[in-house]
N, C-alpha and C positions, 0 to 999 in steps of 0.2 A: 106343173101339177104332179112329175112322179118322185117328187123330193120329200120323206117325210118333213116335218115342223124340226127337227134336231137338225140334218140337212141344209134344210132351207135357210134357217138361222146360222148354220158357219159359212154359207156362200155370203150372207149380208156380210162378214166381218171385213171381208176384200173388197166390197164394195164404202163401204165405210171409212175403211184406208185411204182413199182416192180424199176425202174430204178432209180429211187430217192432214195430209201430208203435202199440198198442193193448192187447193182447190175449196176455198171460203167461202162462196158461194154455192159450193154442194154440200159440203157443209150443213149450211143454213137450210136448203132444202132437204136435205136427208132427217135435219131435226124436225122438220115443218112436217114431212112427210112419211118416218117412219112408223104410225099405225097403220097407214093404208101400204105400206110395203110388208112389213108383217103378215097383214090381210091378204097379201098377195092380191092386191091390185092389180089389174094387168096394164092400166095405163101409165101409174108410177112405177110398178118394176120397169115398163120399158124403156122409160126415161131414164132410170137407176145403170141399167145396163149400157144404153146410149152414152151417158156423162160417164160411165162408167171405163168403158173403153176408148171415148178421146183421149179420159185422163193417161190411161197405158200408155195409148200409140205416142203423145206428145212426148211422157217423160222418154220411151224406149228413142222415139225421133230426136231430143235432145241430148242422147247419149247411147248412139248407137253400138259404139266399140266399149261401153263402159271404161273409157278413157277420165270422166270427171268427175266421177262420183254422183252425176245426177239421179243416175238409175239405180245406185243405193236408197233411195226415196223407196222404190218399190217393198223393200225389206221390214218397214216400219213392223212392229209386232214380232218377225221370224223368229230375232235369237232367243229369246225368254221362250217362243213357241214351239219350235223346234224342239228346244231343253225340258218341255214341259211333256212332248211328242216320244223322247227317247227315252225318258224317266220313267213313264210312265207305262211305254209300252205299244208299239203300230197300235191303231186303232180304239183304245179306250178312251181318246178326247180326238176328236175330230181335226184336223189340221186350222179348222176357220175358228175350231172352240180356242183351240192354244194360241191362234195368231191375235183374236180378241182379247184376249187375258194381257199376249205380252203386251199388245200395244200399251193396255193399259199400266203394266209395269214399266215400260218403255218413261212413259208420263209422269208415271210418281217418282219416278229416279231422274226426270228430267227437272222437276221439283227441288227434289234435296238435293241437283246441282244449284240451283239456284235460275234454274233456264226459262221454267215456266213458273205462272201462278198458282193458289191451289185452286181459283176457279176455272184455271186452264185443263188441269187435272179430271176434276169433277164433271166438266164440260165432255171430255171424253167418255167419263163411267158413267153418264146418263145417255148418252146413246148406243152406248154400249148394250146397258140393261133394259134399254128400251125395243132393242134388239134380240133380246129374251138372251143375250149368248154369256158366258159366265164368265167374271172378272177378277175370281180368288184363284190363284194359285194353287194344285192341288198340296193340302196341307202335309202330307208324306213325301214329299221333295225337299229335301235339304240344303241350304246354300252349297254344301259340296259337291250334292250331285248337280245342281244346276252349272256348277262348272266345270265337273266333269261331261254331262250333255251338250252343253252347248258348244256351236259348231268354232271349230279352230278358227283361230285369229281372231275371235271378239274380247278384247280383251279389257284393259284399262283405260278411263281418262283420268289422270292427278292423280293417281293410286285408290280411284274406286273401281269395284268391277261395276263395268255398265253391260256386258254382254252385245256392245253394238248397239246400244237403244235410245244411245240419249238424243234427247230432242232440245231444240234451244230456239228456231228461228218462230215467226208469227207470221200470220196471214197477212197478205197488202202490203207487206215494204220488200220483198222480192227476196234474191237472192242474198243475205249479208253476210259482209266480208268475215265478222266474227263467230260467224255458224261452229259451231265445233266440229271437227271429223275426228269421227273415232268408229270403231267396228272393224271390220274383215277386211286388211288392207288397207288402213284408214278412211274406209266409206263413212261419209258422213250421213247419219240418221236424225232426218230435223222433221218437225212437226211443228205442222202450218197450224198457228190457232190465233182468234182475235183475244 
């Protein structure tokens, strides 16, 4: 309760993450249930926070030493957000604002690789904005400075810049072999969607 609504709204966007990037079943409840998380329910934020942090401990417990790239999952959103964070300036978009945008750039570039749907995409920018949290790029960022901010080593896959973002795998068939890794060290950034 001491979070304004701006606040409040970039903590959802980490919580939101957990559903995308893992976890299909939260997912589906975060879509089910974000007015009354908004609302600040207290029995659904508890549960939001609950699902929220097995999803952490699991991915951090299935890649403790960041030896496999699992814990690259955590990242979903950063690079674009980060770039969006330095561009613009500490503090005039909130960490959870910029990390909800990238994600969503994360998606439409997962798109124009050919990785996701556009109703994979869309699926994201409506709980996104159902989340009240914003999903345009601030229009005074430049493709050049977004490669100048963004953090070293997110680089290319096949000669696009993806910044780290791109997403390719789907909810319910696990891990796939053909996941792409690409980002900071070849961390792979996949986003879990049906």
């Amino acid at each position: 309760d001491t979070l304004n609504d701006r606040e409040y709204a970039a903590g959802l966007a980490e919580v939101i993450k957990y559903g995308l990037i893992r976890d299909e079943l939260f997912l589906e409840w975060l879509e089910i249930n974000i007015t009354a998380l908004v609302a600040r329910d207290k029995k659904v934020l508890a549960e939001a926070i609950i699902r929220s942090c097995q999803n952490k401990a699991d991915v951090v417990a299935a890649d403790e030493l960041e030896a496999n790239d699992v814990r690259a999952l955590l990242n979903l959103g950063h690079t674009f957000g980060h770039a969006i964070e330095t561009a613009m300036g500490y503090g005039v978009w909130l960490h959870g604002e910029a990390v909800a945008t990238g994600m969503l750039m994360a998606a439409d570039l997962s798109w124009r690789l050919g990785w996701l749907t556009q109703d994979e995409v869309l699926r994201v920018k409506r709980i996104l904005l159902a989340a009240q949290l914003p999903i345009i790029p601030p229009i005074d960022i430049s493709p050049e400075q977004f490669l100048q901010a963004a953090p070293y080593g997110h680089v290319t896959v096949q000669g696009a810049v993806d910044g780290g973002e791109a997403a390719q795998e789907r909810v319910g068939d696990g891990p796939r072999a053909d996941a792409a890794d690409v980002g900071d060290a070849g961390a792979g950034q996949r986003l879990h969607l049906q």
